[in-house]
N, C-alpha and C positions, 0 to 999 in steps of 0.2 A: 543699364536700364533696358527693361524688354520694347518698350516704346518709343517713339522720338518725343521727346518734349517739349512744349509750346511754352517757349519763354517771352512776357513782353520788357521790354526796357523803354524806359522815362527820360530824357538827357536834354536839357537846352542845348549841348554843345554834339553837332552832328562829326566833327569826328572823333570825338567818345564811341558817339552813337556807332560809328563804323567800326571802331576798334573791337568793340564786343561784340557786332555782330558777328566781323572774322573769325574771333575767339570761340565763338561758342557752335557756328554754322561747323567748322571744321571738327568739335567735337560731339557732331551730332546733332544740336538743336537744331529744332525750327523756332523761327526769330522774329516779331515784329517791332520794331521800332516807332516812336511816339516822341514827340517834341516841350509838349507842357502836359500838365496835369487834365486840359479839358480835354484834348486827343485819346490821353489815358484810358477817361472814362468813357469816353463814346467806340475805342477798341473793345476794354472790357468788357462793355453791354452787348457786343457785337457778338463774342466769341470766347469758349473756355480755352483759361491757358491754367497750363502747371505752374508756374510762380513768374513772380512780379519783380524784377530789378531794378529800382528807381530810387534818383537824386533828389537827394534834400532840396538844392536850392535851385530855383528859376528868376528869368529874369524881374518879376516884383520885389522879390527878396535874398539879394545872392552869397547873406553871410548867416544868418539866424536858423535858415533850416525851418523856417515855421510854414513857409508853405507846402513845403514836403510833409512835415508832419501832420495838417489838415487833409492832404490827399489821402497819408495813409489809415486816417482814422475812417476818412469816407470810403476807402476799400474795404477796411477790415467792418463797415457796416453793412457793406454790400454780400460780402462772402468770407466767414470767418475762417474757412475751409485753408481759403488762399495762402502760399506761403508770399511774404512779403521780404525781400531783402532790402537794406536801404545802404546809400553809400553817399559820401558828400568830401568833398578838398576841404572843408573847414571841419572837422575833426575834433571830437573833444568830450570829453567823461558824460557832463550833463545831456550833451546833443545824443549820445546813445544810448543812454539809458532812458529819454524822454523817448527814443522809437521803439524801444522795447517796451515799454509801460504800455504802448498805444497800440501794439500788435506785432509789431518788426519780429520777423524768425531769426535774423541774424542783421549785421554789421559790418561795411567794409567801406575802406577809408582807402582814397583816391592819392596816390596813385595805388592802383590794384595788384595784388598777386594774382598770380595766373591759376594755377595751380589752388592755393587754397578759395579764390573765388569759384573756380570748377567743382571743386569740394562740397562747399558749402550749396553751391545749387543743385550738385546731385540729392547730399543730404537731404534737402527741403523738399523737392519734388517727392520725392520718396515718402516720406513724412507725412504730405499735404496727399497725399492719393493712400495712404494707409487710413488719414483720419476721414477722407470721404467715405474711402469705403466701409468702415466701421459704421457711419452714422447711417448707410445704405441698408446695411445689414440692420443695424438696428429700427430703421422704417420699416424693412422686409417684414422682421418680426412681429411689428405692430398690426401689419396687414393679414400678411399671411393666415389660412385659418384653414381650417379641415385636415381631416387623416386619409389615409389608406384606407378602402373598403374594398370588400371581394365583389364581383362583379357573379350573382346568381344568372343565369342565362342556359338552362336547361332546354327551356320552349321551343320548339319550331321558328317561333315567331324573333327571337332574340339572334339566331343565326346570322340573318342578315348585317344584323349590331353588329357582331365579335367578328365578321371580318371586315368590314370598314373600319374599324379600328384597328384590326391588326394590316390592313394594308396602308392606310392612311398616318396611324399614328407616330412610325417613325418619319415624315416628311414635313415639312416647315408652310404644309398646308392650313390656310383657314379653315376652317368647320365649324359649321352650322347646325347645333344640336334642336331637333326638334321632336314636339308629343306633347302631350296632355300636360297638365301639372302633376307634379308629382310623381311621374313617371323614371327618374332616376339622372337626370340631365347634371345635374351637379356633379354626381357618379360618373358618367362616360368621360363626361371634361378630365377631370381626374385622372383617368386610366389612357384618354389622351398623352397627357404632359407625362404622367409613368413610362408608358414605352415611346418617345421622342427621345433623338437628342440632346433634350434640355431638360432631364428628368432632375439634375445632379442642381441646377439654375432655381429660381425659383416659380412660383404660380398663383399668378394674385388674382383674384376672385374679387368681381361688382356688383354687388345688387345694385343693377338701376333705379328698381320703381323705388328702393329707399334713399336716393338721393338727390334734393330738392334743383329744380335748376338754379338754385345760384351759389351751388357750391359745386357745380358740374364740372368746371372747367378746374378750380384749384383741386378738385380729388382726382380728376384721371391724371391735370397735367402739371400736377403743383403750381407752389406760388412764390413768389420773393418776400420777406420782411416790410411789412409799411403797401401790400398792393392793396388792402382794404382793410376797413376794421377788423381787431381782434388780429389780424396777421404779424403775428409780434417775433417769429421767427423764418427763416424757409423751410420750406419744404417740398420734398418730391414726391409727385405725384403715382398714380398708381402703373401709368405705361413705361415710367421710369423704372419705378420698384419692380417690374419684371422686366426690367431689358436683358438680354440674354435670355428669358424663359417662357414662361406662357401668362398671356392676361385674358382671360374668363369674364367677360361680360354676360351674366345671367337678367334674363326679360330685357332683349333688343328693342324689342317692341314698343319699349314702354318709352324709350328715347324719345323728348320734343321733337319736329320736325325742325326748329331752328337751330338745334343744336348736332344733328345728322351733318352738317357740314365741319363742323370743328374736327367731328371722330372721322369723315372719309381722307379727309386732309393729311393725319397724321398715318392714316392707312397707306396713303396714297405712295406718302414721301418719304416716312418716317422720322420726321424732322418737327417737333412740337418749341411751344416757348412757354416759359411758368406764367403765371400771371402777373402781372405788375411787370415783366421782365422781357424786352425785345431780340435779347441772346436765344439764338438758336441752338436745341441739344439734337442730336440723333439715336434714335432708340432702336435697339433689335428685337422683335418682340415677335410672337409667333399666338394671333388671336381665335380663342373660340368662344363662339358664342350660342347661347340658350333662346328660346323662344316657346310659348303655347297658343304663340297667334299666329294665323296665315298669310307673309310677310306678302306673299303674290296679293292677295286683298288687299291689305294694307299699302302698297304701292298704287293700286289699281284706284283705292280712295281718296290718295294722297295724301295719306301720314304717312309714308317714308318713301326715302329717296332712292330710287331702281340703280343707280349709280352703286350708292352706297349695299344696297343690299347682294348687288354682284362682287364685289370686295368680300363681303363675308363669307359667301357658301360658295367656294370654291368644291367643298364639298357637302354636302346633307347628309345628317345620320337621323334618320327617325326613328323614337322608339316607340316600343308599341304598346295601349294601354293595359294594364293590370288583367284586365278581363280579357284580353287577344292571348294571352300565356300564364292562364291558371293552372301550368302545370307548374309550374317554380313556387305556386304561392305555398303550398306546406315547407320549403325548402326555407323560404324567406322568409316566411313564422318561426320557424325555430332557431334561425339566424338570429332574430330579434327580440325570441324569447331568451336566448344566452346570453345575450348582449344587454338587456335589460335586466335580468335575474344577477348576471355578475353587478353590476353597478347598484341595486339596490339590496344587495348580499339575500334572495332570499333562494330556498333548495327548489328548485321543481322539476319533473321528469318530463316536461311538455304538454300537450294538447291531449283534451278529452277526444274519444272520435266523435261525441255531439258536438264539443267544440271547435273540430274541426270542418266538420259538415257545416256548421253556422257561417265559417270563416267561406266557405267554398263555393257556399248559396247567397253569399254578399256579393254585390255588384261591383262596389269599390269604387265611386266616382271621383274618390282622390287619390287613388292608384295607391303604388308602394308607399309614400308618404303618410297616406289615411295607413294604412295596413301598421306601419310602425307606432303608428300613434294608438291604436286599436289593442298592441301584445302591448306596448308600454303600458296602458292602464290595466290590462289584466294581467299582466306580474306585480301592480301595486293592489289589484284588491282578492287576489289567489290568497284563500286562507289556509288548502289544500297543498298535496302534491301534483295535482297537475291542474291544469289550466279548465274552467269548467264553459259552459255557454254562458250562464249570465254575469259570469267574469267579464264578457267583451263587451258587453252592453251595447250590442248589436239586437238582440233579441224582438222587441218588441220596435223600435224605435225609428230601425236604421235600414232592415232589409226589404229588398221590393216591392213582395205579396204585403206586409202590414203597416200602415201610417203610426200607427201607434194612436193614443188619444192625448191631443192637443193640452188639454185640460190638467193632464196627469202630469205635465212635462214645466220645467223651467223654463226663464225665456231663453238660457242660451243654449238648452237642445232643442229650443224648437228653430231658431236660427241656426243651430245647425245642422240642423236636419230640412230645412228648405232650401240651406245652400247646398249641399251634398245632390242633392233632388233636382237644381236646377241644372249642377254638371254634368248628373248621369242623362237630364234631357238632349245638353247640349255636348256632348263626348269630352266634356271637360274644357271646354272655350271658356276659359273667361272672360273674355267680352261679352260673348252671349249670353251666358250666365249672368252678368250685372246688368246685360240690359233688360232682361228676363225681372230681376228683382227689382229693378230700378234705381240702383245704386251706381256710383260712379268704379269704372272697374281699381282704381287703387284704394276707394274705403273696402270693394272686395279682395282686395289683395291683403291689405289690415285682418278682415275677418279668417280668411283662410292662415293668415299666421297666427292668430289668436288660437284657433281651433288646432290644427297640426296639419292643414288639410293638405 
């Protein structure tokens, strides 16, 4: 085994309990030992071990094996993961097949071989850490989301980007991605965890402002079976699901202030518990995180904690809005015209030069995100070869010099066109922007994903 293994043992009879500890310390394990069945469980709760070696019978019942077999059903409801071995001096067909019906990985009858008891707990540990990590894997993939994107940065203004990132991004530095909405922060995270040592590991990604606080603490830090309603299995959480790689928490900002201490904690120490579950796990995790709001304000107001926000931005990477490096935007048009045009099979050879001038004389108060949303719809309503002006439906509606008429418009471009109006007043705040409309900034958070903004 590349590990040492954390074996615990069950025994009324302490020098049992010493013989196996010999037995197994001088083969490498690490060993605790436990007296009854309630020791058992308040070790378990305490700390992950690789498998369980425990006697049927204690002193309530020292010929039936039933109290051993209550304990193992209450492990194997605790963590079905766990290998369980069971062993007892009263020995007998029905008593072993009743522990394997109820979980038992294997069987061994007192007195012990040496050798095939060493066997048999290599086997299981083996076993028991192949099926965790399958089911890890198998969370991973639940989570997991987004692809590889080329990272456009022709600009002046993007320079600054592309070497914090190349200097920073192979280090097991925090970073603090900040700018506008939309501005591409998903993107840099991404091309973070790419060049890192953790590229190969995985990279789990949270929208905050989509996660209600009372399911905060079971998504970052999982939960055990039976810790609240509907909890009707474990599971891991999302600092888990990237231990070894990178976890992305997108909109920091939007974090309650009560809940700022749960997440500095686990920054702190690395050391989280599931819910319902007072076992400590240790996690390695290498965190970046997004923001559109001005976290220095936001301390200064006291929604967030100056502690916690010094954990985070170890480093800053700010990008810059859409409008700071309109030299990339025909570059990122035609990115998104391929990318659009392939996935909805239609032929085009690009941008009119009127449609390109449309595109150039737009402000963009939802940066590259607007801009994507903008070619998506004119590769769906292009009847032509190439992409025309009133294709983008920027025309009348959307750019600085004309409001359009109110009148002539649906209710949802005229909403969205006074939210657009209010970012480019406020360089894309959305705080400012909701308080500007009067809305709370997560029903603007709603509308901006509604719209593409």
């Amino acid at each position: 085994m590349t590990a040492a293994s954390r074996i615990l043992i069950a025994d009324d009879q302490r020098d049992v309990l010493e013989s196996l500890r010999f037995l197994l310390k001088t083969e490498g394990f690490l060993v605790e030992t436990v007296t009854s069945p309630r020791l058992l469980l308040e070790a378990f709760k305490k700390r992950e071990f690789d498998a369980v070696l425990m006697d049927l019978n204690y002193a309530r019942d020292t010929t039936s094996g039933q109290e051993g077999l209550d304990l193992l059903q209450q492990l194997r409801e605790l963590d079905d993961t766990l290998p369980v071995v069971v062993m007892t001096a009263w020995a007998s067909i029905e008593l072993a097949v009743e522990a394997m019906r109820r979980g038992a990985r294997d069987f061994v009858e007192k007195p012990w071989d040496n050798q095939r008891l060493l066997t048999i707990l290599r086997t299981q540990v083996e076993l028991g850490r192949a099926l965790r990590q399958s089911r890890r894997l198998a969370a991973e993939n639940q989570i997991l989301r987004g692809t590889r994107t080329e990272l456009i940065a022709g600009a002046p203004a993007m320079k600054p980007v592309l070497a914090l990132i190349e200097r920073v991004g192979p280090s097991d530095a925090n970073v603090l991605i900040t700018g506008e909405n939309g501005t591409g922060k998903n993107l840099v995270a991404r091309l973070l965890h790419e060049v890192s040592p953790r590229a190969e590991a995985a990279m789990i990604t949270v929208n905050l402002p989509g996660l209600a606080e009372s399911v905060f603490e079971s998504e970052l830090f999982g939960h055990v079976r039976g810790a609240f309603t509907d909890a009707r299995d474990d599971r891991i959480g999302r600092f888990e699901a990237a231990d070894g790689g990178t976890l992305f928490l997108d909109e920091i900002a939007n974090l309650p202030i009560n809940l700022q201490p749960k997440l500095l904690r686990v920054l702190e120490s690395g050391e989280l518990e599931r819910v319902g579950s007072s076992k400590t796990s240790r996690v390695d995790v290498r965190l970046v995180s997004a923001t559109n709001a001005d976290l220095d304000a936001e301390v200064a107001a006291g929604h967030f904690r100056q502690d916690l926000l010094f954990r985070l931005n170890t480093v800053e990477i700010r990008l810059p809005p859409l409008r700071d490096r309109r030299e990339d935007l025909a570059a990122l048009a035609d990115t998104f015209l391929r990318e659009h045009a392939k996935r909805y099979r239609k032929s085009l050879r690009g941008f009119s030069s009127e449609a390109m001038k449309t595109l150039l004389a737009h402000r963009w108060p939802g940066n590259v995100r607007e801009l994507a949303h903008v070619v998506e719809r004119a590769v769906l309503m292009a009847d032509g070869e190439q992409v025309r002006p009133h294709d983008l439906g920027l025309s009348a509606n959307t750019t600085d010099n004309d409001f359009g008429a109110f009148e002539q418009m649906t209710l949802d471009e005229v909403e969205r066109l006074l939210i657009e109006r209010a970012l480019g007043r406020h360089d894309g705040n959305v705080t400012d922007a909701a308080r500007a409309l009067g809305v709370s900034r997560s029903a603007l958070y709603r509308r901006l994903e509604k719209f593409g903004l």
